[in-house]
N, C-alpha and C positions, 0 to 999 in steps of 0.2 A: 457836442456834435461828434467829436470824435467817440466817444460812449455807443451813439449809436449806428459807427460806422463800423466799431467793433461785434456789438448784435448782429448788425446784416453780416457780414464776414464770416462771422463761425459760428452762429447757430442757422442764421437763414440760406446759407453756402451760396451768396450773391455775390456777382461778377464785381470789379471794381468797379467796371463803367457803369456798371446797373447800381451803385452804392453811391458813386456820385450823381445820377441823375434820382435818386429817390431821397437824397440829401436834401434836394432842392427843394422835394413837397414838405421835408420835414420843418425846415427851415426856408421859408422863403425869402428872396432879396438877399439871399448869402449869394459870395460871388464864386464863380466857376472854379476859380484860381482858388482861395479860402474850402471847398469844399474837396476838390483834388491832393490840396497839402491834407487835408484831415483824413482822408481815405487813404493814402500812401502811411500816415503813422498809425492809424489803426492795423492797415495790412504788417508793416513790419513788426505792431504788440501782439497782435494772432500770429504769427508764422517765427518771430524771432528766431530764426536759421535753424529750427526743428526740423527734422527731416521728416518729411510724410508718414502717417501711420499707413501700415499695412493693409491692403484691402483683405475681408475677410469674406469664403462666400457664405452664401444665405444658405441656412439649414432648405429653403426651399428648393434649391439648386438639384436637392436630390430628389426622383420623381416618388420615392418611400415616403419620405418627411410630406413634400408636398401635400402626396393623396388625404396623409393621414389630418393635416391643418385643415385642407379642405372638408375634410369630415369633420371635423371636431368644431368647427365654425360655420358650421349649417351652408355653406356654399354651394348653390345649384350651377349648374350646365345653361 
């Protein structure tokens, strides 16, 4: 359970409370309490006092890059 409370967490970037309430479809008849302790040790094996990575912007950000993705990917108006 904790396994994939670690997946939702850092690859599906889900809320806690949304990790323990999708815990429940995963495992059904697990208890509230039992799926809240497994989301709390998942969060702390994702995050282990790492400091945030930096946000990077998107090569889209600039209206150059953009036009040019837009063309290169057949995107209409």
């Amino acid at each position: 359970m904790i396994e994939k409370a670690v997946f939702l967490l850092r690859e599906a970037h889900v809320s806690r409370g949304a990790v323990i309430r999708a815990l429940a479809e995963y495992f059904p008849g697990t208890a509230f309490d039992d799926r809240t302790r497994c989301v709390y040790e998942a969060w702390d094996q994702v995050h282990q006092g790492a400091p945030a990575l930096p946000s990077v912007p998107s090569e889209l950000s600039e209206a150059r890059t953009f036009a040019a993705a837009h063309e290169r990917h057949g995107f209409s108006d």
